[in-house]
C-alpha positions as CSV (number, residue, x, y, z in Angstrom):
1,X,21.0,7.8,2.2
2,X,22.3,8.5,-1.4
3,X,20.0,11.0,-3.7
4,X,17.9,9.9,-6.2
5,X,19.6,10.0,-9.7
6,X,18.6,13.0,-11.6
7,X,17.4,10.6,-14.6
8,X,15.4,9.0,-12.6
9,X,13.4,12.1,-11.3
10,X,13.2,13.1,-15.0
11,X,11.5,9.5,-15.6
12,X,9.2,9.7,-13.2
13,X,7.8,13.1,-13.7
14,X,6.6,11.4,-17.2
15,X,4.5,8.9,-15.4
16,X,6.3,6.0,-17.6
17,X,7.4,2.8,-15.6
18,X,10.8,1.7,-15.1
19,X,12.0,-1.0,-12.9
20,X,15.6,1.1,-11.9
21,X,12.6,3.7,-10.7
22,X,10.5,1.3,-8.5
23,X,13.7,-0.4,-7.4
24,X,14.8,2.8,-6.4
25,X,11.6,4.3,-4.6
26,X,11.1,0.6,-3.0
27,X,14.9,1.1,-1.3
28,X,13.5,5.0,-0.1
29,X,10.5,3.5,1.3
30,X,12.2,0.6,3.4
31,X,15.1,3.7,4.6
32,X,11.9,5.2,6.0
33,X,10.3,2.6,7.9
34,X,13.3,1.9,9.2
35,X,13.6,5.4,10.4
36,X,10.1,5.5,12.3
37,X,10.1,1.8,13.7
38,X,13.7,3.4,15.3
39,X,12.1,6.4,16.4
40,X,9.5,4.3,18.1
41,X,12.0,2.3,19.8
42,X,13.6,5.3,20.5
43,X,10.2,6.8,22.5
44,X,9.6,3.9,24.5
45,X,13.4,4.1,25.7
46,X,13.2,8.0,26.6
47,X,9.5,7.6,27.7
48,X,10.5,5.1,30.7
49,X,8.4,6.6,33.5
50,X,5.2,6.6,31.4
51,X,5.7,3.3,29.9
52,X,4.4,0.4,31.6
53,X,7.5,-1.3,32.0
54,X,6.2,-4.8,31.5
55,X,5.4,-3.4,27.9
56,X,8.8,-1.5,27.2
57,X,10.2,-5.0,28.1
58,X,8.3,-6.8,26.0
59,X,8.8,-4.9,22.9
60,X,12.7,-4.9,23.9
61,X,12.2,-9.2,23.4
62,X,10.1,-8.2,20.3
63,X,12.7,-6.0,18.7
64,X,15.5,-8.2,19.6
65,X,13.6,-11.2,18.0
66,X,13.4,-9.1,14.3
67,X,17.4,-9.0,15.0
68,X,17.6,-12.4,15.6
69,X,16.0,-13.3,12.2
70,X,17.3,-10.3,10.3
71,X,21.1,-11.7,10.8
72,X,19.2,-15.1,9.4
73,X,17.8,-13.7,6.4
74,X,17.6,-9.9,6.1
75,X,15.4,-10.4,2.8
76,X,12.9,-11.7,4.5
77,X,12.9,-9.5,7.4
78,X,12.8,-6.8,4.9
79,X,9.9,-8.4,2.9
80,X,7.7,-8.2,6.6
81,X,8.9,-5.0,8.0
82,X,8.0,-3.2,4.2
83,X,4.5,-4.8,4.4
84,X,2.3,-1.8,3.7
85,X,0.0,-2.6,6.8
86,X,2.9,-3.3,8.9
87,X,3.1,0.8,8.3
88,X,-0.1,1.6,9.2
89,X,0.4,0.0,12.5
90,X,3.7,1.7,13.0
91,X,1.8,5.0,12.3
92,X,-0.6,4.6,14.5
93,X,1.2,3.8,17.6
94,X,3.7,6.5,16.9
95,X,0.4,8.9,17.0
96,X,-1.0,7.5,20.3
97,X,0.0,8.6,23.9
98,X,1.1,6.9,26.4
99,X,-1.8,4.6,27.8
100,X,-4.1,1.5,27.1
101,X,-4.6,2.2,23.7
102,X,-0.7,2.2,22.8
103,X,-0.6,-0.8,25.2
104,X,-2.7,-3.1,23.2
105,X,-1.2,-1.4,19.9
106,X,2.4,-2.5,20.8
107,X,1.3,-5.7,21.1
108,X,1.0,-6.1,17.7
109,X,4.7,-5.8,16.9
110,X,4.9,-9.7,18.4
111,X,3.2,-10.5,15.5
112,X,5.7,-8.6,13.3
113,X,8.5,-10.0,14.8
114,X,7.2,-13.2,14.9
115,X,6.1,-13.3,11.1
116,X,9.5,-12.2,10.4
117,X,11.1,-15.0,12.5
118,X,9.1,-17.3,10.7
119,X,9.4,-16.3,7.6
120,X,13.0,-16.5,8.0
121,X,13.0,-20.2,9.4
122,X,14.4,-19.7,12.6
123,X,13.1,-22.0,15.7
124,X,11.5,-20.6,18.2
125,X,9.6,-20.8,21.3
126,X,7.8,-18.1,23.3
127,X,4.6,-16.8,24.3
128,X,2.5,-14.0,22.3
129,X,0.3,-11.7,23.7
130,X,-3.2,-11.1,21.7
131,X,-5.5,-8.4,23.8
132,X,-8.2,-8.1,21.2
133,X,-8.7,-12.0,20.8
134,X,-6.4,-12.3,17.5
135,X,-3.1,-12.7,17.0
136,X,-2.1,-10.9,13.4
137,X,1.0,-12.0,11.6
138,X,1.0,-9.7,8.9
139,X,0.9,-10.8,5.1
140,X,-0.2,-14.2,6.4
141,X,-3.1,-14.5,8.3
142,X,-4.7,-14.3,11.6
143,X,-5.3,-16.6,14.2
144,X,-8.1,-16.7,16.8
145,X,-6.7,-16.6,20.7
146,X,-9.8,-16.6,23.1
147,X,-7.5,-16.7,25.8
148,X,-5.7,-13.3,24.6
149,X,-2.5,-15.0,24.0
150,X,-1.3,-17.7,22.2
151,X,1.9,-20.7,22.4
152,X,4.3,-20.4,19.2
153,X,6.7,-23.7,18.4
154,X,8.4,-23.5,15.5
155,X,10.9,-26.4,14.6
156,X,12.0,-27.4,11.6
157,X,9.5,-27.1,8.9
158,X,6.4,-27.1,11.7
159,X,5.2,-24.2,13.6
160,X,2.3,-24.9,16.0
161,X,0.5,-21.4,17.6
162,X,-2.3,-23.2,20.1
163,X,-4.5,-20.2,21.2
164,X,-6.3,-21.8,23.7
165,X,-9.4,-23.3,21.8
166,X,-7.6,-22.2,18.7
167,X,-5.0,-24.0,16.7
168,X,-3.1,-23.2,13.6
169,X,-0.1,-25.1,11.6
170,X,1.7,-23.4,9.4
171,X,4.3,-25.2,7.3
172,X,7.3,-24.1,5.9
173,X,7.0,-24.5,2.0
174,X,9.5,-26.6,0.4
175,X,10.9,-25.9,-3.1
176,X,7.4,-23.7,-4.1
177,X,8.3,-21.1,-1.8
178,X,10.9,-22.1,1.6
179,X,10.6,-19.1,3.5
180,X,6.4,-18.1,2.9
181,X,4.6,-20.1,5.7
182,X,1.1,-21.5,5.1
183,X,-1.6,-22.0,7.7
184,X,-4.1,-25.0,8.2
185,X,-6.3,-25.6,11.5
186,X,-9.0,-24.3,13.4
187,X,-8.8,-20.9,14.5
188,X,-6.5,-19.8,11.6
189,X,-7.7,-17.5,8.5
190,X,-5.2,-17.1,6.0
191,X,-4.8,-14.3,3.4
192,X,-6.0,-15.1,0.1
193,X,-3.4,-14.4,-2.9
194,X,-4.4,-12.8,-5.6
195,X,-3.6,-14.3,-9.2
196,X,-0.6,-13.1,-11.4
197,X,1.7,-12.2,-8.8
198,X,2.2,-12.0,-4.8
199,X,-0.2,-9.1,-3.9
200,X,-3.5,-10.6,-1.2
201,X,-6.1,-9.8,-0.7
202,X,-5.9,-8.0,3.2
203,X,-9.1,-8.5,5.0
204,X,-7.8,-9.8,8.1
205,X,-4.7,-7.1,9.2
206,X,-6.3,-4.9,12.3
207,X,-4.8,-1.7,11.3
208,X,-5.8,-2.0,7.2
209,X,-8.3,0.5,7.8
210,X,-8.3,4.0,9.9
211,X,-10.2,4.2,12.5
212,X,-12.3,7.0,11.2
213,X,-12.8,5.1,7.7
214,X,-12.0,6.3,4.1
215,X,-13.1,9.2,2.4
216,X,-16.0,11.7,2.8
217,X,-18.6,8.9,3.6
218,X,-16.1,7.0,6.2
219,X,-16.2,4.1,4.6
220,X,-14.9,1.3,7.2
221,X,-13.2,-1.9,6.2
222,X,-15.4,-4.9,4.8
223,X,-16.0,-8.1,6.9
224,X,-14.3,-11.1,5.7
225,X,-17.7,-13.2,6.1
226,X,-18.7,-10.0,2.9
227,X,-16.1,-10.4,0.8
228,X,-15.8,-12.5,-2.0
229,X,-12.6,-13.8,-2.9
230,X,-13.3,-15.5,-6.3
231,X,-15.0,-11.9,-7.0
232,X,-12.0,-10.2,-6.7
233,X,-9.5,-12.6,-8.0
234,X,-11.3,-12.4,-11.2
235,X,-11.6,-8.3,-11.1
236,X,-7.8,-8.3,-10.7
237,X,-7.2,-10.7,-12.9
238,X,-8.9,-9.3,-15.9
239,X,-7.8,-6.0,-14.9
240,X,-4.1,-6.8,-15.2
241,X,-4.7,-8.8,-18.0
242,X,-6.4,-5.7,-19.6
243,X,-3.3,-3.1,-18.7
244,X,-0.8,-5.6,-20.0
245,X,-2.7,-5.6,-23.4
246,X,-2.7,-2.3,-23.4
247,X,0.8,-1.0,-21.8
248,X,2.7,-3.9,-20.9
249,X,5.5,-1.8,-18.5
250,X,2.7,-0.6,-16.4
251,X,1.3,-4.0,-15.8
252,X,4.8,-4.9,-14.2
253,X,5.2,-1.7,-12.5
254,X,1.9,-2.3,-10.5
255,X,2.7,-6.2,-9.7
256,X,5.9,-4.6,-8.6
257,X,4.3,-2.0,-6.2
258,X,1.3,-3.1,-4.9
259,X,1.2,-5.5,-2.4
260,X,-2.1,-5.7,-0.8
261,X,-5.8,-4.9,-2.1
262,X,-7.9,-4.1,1.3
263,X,-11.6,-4.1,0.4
264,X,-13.9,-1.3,2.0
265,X,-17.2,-1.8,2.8
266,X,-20.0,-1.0,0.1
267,X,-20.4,2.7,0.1
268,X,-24.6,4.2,1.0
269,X,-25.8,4.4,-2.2
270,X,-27.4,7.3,-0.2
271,X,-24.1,9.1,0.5
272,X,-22.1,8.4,-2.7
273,X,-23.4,8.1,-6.3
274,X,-21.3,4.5,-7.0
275,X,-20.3,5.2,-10.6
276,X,-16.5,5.0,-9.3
277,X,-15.2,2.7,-6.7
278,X,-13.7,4.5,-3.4
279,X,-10.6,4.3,-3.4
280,X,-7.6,5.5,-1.8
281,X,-3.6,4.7,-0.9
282,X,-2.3,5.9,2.8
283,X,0.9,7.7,2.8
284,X,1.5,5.4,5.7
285,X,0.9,2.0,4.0
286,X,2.1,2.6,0.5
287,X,2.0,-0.5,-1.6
288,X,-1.4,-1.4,-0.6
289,X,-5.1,-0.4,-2.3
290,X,-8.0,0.8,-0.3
291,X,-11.1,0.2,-2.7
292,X,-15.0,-0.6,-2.4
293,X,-15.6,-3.5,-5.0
294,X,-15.8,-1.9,-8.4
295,X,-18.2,-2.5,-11.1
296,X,-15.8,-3.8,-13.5
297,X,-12.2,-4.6,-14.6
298,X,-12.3,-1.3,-16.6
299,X,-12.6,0.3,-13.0
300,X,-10.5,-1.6,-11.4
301,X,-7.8,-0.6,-13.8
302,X,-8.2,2.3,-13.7
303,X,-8.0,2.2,-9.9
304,X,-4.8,0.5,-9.9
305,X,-2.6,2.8,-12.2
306,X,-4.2,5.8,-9.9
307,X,-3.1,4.6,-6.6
308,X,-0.1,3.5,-8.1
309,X,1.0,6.9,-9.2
310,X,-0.2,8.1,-5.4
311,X,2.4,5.8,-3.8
312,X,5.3,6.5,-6.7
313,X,4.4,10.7,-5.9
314,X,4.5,9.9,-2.1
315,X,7.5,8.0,-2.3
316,X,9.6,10.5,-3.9
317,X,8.0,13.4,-2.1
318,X,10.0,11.6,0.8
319,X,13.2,11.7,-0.8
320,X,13.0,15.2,-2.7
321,X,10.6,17.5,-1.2
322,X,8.4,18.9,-3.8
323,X,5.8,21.2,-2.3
324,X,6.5,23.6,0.8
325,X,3.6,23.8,3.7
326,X,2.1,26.9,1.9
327,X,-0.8,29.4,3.0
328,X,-3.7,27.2,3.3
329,X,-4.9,28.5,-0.3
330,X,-6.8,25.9,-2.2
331,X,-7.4,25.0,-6.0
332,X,-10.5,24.0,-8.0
333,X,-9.4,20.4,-10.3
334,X,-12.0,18.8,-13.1
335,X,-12.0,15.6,-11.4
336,X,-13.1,16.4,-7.6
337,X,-16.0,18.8,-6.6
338,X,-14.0,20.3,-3.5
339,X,-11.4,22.7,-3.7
340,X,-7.8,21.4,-2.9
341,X,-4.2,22.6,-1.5
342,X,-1.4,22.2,-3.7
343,X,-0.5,18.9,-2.0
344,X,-4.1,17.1,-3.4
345,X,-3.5,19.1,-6.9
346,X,-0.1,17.4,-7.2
347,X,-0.9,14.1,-6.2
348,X,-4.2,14.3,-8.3
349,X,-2.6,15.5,-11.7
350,X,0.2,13.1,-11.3
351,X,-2.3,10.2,-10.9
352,X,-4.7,11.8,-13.8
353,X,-1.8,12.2,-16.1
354,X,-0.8,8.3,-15.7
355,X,-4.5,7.7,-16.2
356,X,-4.4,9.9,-19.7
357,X,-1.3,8.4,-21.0
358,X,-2.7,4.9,-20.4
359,X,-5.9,6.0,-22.3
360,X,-4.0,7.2,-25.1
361,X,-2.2,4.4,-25.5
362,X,-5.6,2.2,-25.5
363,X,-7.5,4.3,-27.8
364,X,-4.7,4.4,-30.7
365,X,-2.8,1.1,-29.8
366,X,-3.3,-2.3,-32.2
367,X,-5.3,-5.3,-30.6
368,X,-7.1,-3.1,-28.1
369,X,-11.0,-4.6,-27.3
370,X,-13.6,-2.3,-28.7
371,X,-15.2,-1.3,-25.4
372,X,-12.1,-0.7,-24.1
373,X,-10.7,1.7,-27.2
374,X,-14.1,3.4,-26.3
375,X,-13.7,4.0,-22.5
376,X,-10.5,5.0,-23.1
377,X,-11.5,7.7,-26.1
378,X,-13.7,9.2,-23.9
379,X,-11.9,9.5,-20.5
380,X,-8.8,10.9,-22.5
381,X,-10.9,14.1,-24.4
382,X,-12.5,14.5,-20.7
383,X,-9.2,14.2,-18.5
384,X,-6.3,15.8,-20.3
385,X,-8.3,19.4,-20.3
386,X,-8.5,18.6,-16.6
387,X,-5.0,18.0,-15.9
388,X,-3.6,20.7,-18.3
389,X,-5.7,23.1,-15.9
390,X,-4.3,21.3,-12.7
391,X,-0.5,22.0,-14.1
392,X,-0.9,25.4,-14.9
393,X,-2.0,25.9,-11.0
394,X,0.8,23.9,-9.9
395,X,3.8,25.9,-12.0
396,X,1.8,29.0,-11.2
397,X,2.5,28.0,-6.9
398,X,4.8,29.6,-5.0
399,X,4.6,26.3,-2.7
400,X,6.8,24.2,-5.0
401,X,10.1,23.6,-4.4
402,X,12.6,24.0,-7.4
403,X,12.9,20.2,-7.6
404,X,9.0,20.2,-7.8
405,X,8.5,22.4,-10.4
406,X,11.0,20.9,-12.8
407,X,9.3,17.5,-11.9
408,X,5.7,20.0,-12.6
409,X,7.1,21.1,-16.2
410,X,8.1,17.3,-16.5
411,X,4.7,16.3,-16.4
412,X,3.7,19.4,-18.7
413,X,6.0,18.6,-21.2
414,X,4.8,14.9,-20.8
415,X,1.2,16.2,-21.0
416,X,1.7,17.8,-24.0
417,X,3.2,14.6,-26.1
418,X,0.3,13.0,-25.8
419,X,-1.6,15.5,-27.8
420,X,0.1,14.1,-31.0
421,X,-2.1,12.1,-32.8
422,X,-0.5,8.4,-33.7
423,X,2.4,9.0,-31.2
424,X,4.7,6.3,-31.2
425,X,5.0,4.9,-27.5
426,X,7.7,4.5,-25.8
């Protein structure tokens, strides 16, 4: 894999969007999946005498299907293997021992391999398994199987997947959009796009949630009977709508990065005060939000450059190491009441320090909405004390690497332009 460009690395530690950057983290992201859906294969082939063989053999069809369609149309392939859910799946089973559970979690590649074969307009006939009653095919939908497996036709522009009392057809697009199936017929629940862009809204995938839920308060995925679509549409909408105004680049950098908004489950008013949505990226699903609904669009944007900055840090911790495993010593921060290692201070100031240069921008720039030049007043004279106190910890660690603390005086030297009154933006 070729290193990142030094220029690049510079760019980044300021937080400012460029689409070389994203292009470049995107192309780091898909070497790694890559990497651990190879490593799983590679289990399953060394693992033989633990491995039901039934199930080795039909993840060897499963893989060699994703071939298949790959030599088709590797973009699309690519587009379905990079879903950020697909990851959290592929975490998971590499996690699990041999048994059941892995079992029924291997399963769920069909579905990968099948998406991917449709998506890139091969024909096919076969049979899919579906243990838990669904049949996912991620980024598209889910289908209901009450048999636990389902028939898959796909000819021409038709595909028919009959799931015993369940049916769904999804047709190829035509000009709009050839290789992006769509789904009508009983049984089948699409994913719902979100306007603006190609992100969805994910509450359908199986695996778009741990098991254990999000965050201090667990917070488990929200049922798609609870969650209203028009709701969020309109949330993201306006919140994108309000970045662009605001800092046009960083609109396009999070169109360009995230790919799926999973909603959570409302939080116990009980357990968590509400003034902030939850919120949170894996590091195995980059590319998609985790987020209770927020109370606004102001939130929401807020939300979106954070998590965005989380996958760009995570990405590029991939590549170039920035932090050693240190001593277990942890760090008070402004904006979290728990003390954190030096992992959760980077990620944190990196993510507050996109946050204070988009406020900066909002509460000097031309044509900004009032309430919005307000919000944004406030949160920068509260935040950039807080991150200037989470870089000094950081450059004061013996945990960083030397590539992370030039990317650490990066962000100081970052920090400290936007101090300068009437800055002129970049």
């Amino acid at each position: 894999m070729a290193p990142l460009p030094c220029a690049h690395i510079t760019w980044l530690a300021r937080t400012r969007p460029d689409p070389a950057c994203t292009v470049t983290l995107r192309n780091a992201l898909h070497a790694r999946r890559l990497l651990l859906l190879k490593s799983l294969l590679t289990r399953l082939e060394r693992q033989r005498s633990s491995i039901d063989p039934a199930v080795r053999e039909r993840f060897r069809r499963h893989w060699a299907l994703l071939e298949h369609a790959e030599r088709r149309d590797p973009a699309a392939v690519r587009d379905v293997v990079d879903y950020p859910l697909t990851g959290a799946w592929l975490a998971g089973a590499l996690a699990l021992p041999e048994g059941p559970a892995l079992d029924r979690r291997l399963a769920h590649f069909g579905g990968i391999a099948t998406t991917a074969a449709l998506r890139a307009g091969c024909d096919l006939r076969l049979t899919l398994d579906a243990p838990t009653g669904l049949l996912g095919l991620p980024g598209l939908g889910t289908l209901h199987c009450p048999d636990r497996r389902a028939e898959l036709h796909a000819r021409g522009r038709t595909v028919r997947i009959t799931g015993g009392r369940g049916r769904a057809l999804l047709l190829r697009r035509g000009d709009a959009g050839p290789h992006r199936p769509v789904g009508a017929g009983p049984g089948w629940s699409p994913l719902r796009p979100l306007p603006g862009g190609t992100a969805v809204l994910d509450d359908l995938d199986p695996y778009r949630v741990p098991t254990g839920g999000i965050g201090a308060v667990t917070l488990p995925a929200a049922d798609r009977a609870t969650v209203a679509h028009e709701t969020w549409a309109r949330l993201w909408q306006q919140a994108i709508a309000l970045i662009a105004g605001t800092d046009p680049g960083r609109a396009a950098e999070i169109l360009a990065v995230q790919r799926v908004v999973v909603p959570l489950a409302p939080a116990d008013p009980d357990a968590y005060d509400g003034r902030r949505p939850m919120s949170a990226t894996l590091r195995a699903a980059p590319g998609s939000v985790l987020i209770s609904l927020p109370a606004g669009h102001h939130e929401l944007a807020e939300v979106l450059v954070h998590e965005t900055h989380h996958t760009k840090l995570a990405a590029l911790h991939e590549r170039v190491p920035l932090y050693r495993p240190g001593d277990g010593g942890l760090h008070r921060v402004g904006w979290r009441p728990d003390p954190r290692p030096v992992a959760g201070v980077f990620q944190g100031a990196y993510a507050h320090l996109a946050l204070t240069d988009l406020w900066r921008r909002a509460a000097t720039g031309a044509d900004i909405p009032a309430g919005w030049r307000r919000r944004a007043a406030e949160q920068f004279g509260q935040h950039r004390g807080q991150v200037a106190q989470a870089l000094s910890v950081l450059l004061g660690s013996d945990e960083l690497t030397i590539a992370g603390r030039e990317f650490a005086q990066g962000m100081r030297d970052h920090h400290a332009s936007l101090g300068t009154a009437r800055q002129s933006f970049r």
